[in-house]
N, C-alpha and C positions, 0 to 999 in steps of 0.2 A: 504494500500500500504506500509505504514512504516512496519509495520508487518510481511507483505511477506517479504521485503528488510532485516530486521531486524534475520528471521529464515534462509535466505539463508545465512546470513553471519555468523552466529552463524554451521551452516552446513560446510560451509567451514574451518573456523579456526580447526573444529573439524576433518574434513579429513587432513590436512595438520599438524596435528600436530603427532609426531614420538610416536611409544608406548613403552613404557621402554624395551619390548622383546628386538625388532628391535635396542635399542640405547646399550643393552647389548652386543649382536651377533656383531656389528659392532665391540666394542671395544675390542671383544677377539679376537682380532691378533693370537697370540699363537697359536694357534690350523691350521691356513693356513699352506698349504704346497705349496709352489713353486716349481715348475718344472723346475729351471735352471739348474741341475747340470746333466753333460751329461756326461756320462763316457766314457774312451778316445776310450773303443775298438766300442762304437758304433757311432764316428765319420764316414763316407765316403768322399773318395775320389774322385770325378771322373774326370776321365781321357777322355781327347780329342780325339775323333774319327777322326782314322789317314785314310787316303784315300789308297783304296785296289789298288794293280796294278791288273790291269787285262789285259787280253792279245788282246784282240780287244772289241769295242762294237759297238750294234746295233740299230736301231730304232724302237722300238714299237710303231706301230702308233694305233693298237686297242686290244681287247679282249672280247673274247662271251663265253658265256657257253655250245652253241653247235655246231658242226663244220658247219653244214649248214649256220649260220649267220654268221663265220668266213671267206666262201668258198663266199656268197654272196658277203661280204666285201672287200675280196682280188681282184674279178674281175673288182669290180668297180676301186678299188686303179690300179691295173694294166691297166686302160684305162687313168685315171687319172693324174698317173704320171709318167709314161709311165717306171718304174721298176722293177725288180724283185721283187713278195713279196712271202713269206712263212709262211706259217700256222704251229703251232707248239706247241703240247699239255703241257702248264706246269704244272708239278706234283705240284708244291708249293701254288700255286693257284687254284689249277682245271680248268682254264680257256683255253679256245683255244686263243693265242696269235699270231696276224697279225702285222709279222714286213719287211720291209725291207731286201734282201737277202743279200745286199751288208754289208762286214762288215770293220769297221774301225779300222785303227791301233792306231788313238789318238783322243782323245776325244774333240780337239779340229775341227778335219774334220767332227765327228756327229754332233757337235753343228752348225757348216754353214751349214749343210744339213737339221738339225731339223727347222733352224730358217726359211730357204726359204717351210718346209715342214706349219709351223706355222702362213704363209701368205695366204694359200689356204685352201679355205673353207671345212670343215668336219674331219680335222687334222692339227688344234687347241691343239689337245691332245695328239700329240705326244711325247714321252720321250724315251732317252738315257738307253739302257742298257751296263750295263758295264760285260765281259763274261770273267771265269777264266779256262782258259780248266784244266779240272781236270788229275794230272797224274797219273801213277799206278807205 
């Protein structure tokens, strides 16, 4: 038992001790390079995303990828809550988007609309679009 006790410590002191490689590579500093110095033009800046006007917005209460599950959707919403809805293909998305016909002048009248939309069941998911009619 001394013996066993006696080669595992001899084992140990032997792993834990450093080997002149290892105590050389530490102590040549010199040769590190630090990466602090940031040259000025690859500084950024960014700048706060200022809020767009836009000229009315609307409620998107859903979105499908085929007009059948949009047209399925819009009748039920049209029983539902008893408003106008419109089906309406977005290029940006690809999606067929189910919003609300009505549209608002301030974003505070969608938001009391969304929030009473956000108390009944199955639009939960509703969001504000904000719309910029494009001029020519």
């Amino acid at each position: 038992m001394k013996q066993l006790l006696f080669f595992l410590i001899i084992i140990l002191v032997a792993a834990c001790s450093s080997s002149e490689k290892t105590t050389n590579r530490i102590e040549d500093d010199s040769k590190s390079y630090v990466f602090d110095d940031v040259p000025p033009e690859d500084i950024f800046t960014l700048e706060t995303p200022t809020e767009t006007s836009a000229n009315f917005y609307v409620i998107q209460i859903a979105a499908f990828s085929t007009r059948e599950r949009a047209e399925l959707f819009a009748e039920k919403s049209r029983r539902d809550l008893n408003r106008g809805i419109a089906i309406i293909f977005n290029d940006d998305v690809n999606l067929f988007v189910v919003r609300l016909e009505e549209k608002f002048n301030s974003k505070i009248e969608a938001e009391r609309v969304r929030a009473n939309l956000w108390q009944m069941e199955g639009y939960n998911d509703a969001w504000i679009i904000p719309i910029k009619q494009k001029t020519e």
